[in-house]
N, C-alpha and C positions, 0 to 999 in steps of 0.2 A: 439452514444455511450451511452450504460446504466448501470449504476452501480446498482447491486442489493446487498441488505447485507442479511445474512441469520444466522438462527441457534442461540442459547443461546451463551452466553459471560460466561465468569469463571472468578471470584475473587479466589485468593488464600488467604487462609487463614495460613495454614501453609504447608510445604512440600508433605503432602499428605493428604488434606482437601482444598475445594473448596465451595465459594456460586454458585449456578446454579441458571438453572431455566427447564422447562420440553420443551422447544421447542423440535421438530425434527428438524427442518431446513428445512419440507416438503414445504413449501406452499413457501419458499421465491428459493429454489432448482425449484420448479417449475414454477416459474417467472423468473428466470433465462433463462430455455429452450423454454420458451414461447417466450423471446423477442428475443432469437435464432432464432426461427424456422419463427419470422419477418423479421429477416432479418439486425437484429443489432449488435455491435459491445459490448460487455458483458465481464462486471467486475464483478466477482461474490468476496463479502467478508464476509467469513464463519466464524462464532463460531466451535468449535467441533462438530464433527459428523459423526455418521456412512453411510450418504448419499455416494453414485457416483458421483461427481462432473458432469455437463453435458458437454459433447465433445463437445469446441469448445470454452467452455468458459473459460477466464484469470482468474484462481481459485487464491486467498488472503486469504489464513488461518492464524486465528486471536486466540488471546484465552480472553484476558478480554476487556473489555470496551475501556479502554485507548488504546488498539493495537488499535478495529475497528475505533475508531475517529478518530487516525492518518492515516490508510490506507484510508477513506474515503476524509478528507481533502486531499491525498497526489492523489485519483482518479478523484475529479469532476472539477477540474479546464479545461478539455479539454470533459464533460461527457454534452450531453442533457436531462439525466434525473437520479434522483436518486430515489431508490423504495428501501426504509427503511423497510423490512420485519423481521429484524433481531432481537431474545427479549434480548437487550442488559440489562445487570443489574442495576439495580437502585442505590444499595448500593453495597460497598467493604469494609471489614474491616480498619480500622484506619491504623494498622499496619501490615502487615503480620510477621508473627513469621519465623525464617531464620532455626528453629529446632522443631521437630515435639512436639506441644502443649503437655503432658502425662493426662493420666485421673485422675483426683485426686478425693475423696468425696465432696462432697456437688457442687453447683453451679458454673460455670464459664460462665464468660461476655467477650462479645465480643462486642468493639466499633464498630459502622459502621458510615460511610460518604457519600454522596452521590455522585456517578461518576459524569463524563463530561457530559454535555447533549450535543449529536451531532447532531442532528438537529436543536437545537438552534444554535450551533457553525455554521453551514451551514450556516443556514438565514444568519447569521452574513456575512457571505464569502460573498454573494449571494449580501448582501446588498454593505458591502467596494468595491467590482470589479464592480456593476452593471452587474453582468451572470445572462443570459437569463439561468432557469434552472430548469425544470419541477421537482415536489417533490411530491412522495406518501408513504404514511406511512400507517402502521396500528395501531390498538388498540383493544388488546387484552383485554376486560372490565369482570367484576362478576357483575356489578352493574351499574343502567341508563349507559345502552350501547351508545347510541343518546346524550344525554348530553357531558357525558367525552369526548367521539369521538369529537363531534364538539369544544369544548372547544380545545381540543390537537391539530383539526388542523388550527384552529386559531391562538393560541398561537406559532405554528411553521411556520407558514406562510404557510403552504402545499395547494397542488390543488386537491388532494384527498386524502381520508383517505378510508382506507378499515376495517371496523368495525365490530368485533364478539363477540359472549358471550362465556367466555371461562368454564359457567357452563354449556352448552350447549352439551350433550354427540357428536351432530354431526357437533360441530363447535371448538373442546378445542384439545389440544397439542396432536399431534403423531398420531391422527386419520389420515384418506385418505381421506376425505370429510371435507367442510368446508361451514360454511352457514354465510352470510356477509352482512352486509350491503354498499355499495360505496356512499360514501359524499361528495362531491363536493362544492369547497368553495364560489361555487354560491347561496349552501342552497338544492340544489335538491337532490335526495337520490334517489336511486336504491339497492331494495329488491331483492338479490337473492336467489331462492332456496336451499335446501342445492346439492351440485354436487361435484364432484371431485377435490381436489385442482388444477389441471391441467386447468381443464375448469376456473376456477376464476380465473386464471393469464391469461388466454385467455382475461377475458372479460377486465380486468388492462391492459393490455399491446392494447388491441382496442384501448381503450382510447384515451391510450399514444400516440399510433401511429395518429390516427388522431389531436390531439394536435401538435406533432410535423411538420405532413405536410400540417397544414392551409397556403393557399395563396401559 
């Protein structure tokens, strides 16, 4: 079984105001169908979006941060691998307002707090049960793409991290192509071209698959 998350996460701010972010939900949608068409048992857990779900897969629509941690925590307890593709929010307002905010002159502030970190929360799981339980994430960088990546997938404990420049015109949000780096928490790193986001969940979910059937 693989859980993949996909697509932007939504804070609400007020009734009809939202923080986002620009994902598609292309690249984690297409890791999805990838660990299908292996032959695995696929949980896909989506932010909003205008994507097709792929046939075949147990679709979990989510809208902020806090749903996707709970769906995730509530997927990997019986999952061989989790592929964190999802650009879940960083920050969500203090408060959401229960009546739409009105525009007033001059300035308005908006508190923000930072969400749940869910792959921290994972390790956590990972570590109190002792699950055997493959993790890849990405990282979405502007800046030392190499650096942040390996940092995040240290600090999360992951076995690889799938790493892009997201100033990159042919590796940044909503394109069909994607150019990556794969990191691997041995230190070694794999340069790929830029290709199709389809073929990059190919090359992810190889991996995986050999990962999961050593010995």
């Amino acid at each position: 079984k693989i859980v993949v998350t996909a697509g932007g996460t939504q804070e609400a701010i007020d009734p009809v105001r939202i923080l986002t972010n620009y994902s598609s939900g292309k690249q984690g949608f297409a890791l999805a169908q990838a660990a299908l068409d292996a032959g695995a048992n696929v949980a896909l857990i989506t932010g909003p979006t205008y994507l097709l779900p792929p046939t075949g897969a147990r679709t979990i629509s989510v809208k902020s941060a806090a749903e996707m941690q709970e769906a995730v925590l509530e997927e990997i307890p019986d999952a061989d691998a989790l592929i964190m593709a999802a650009a879940v929010a960083d920050f969500k307002p203090k408060e959401e307002s229960l009546s739409k905010i009105k525009k007033t002159d001059g300035q308005q502030k908006i508190d923000l707090v930072r969400t749940r970190d869910i792959l921290k929360d994972v390790a956590a799981y990972k570590k109190e049960n002792k699950k055997d339980l493959k993790i890849i994430g990405f990282a979405a960088e502007s800046d030392d793409l190499k650096e942040n990546a390996r940092t995040k997938m240290q600090d999360k404990n992951m076995d690889m991290i799938v790493a892009n420049d997201i100033s990159d015109p042919e590796a940044g949000f909503g394109v069909d192509n994607n150019k990556v780096l794969l990191m691997y928490s041995d230190g070694s790193i794999e340069d790929l071209p830029s290709m199709p986001k389809y073929e990059v969940a190919e090359k992810v979910i190889q991996h995986l698959q050999s990962w999961l059937t050593e010995g």
